[in-house]
C-alpha positions in Angstrom: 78.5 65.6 101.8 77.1 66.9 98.6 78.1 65.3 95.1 78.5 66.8 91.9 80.0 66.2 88.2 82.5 67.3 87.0 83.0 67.5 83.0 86.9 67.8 82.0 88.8 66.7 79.0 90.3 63.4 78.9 94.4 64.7 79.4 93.3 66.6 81.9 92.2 63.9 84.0 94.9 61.5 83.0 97.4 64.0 84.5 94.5 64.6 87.5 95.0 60.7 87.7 98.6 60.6 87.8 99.1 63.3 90.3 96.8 61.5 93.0 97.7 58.4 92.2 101.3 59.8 93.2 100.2 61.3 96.1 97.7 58.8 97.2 95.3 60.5 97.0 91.1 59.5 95.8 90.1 61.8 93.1 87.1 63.1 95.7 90.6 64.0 98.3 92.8 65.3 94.9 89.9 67.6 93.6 88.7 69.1 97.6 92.3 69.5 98.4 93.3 71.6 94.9 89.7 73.3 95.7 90.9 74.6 99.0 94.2 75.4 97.8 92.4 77.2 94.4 90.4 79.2 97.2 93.0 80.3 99.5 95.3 81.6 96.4 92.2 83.7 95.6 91.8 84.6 99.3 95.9 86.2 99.0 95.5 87.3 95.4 91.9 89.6 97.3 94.5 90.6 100.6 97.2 91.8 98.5 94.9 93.8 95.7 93.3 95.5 98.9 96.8 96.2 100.3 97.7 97.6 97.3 95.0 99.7 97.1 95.7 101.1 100.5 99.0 102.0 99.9 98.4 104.1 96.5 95.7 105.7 99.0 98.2 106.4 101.3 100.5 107.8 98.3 98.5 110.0 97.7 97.1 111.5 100.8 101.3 111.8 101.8 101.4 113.6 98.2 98.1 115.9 99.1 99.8 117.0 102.5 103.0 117.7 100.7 101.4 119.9 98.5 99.7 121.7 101.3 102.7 121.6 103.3 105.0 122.6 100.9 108.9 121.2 101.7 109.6 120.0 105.6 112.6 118.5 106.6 111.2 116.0 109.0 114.7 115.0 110.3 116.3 118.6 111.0 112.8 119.4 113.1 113.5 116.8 114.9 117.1 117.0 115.8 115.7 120.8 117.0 113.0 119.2 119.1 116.2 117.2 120.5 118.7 119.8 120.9 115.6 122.2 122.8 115.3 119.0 125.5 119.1 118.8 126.7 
């Protein structure tokens, strides 16, 4: 497994210290274990920007068909559908 150094301000690695120390942890398992967790927050923060995205694309492709479309009363055509059945 690769090493590397890490340069951080003294406080910030007394509370690193604490935490682990708490959680009995080493500092190699505290820092791998916040890495993944720093990662995977990333990974959610990506999905839910793209799924964003896709529905203000959506929003406006429903607002581009309603301009086309003009007013359609989705519900009455489809007790009409309903009623032309029985």
């Amino acid at each position: 497994m690769p090493k590397i150094n890490v340069s951080l301000p003294q406080e910030i690695l007394r509370q690193i210290d604490q935490a682990r120390i708490e959680g009995k942890l080493s500092r190699s398992e505290f820092f791998r274990q916040a890495s993944q967790s720093y990662l995977q927050s990333l990974e959610r923060k990506k999905r839910e920007e793209e799924k964003r995205q896709g529905i203000e694309k959506a929003i406006q492709l429903q607002d581009k068909i309603r301009e086309r479309v003009g007013h359609w009363d989705a519900l009455s055509e489809l007790r009409k559908m309903r009623e032309a059945q029985r």
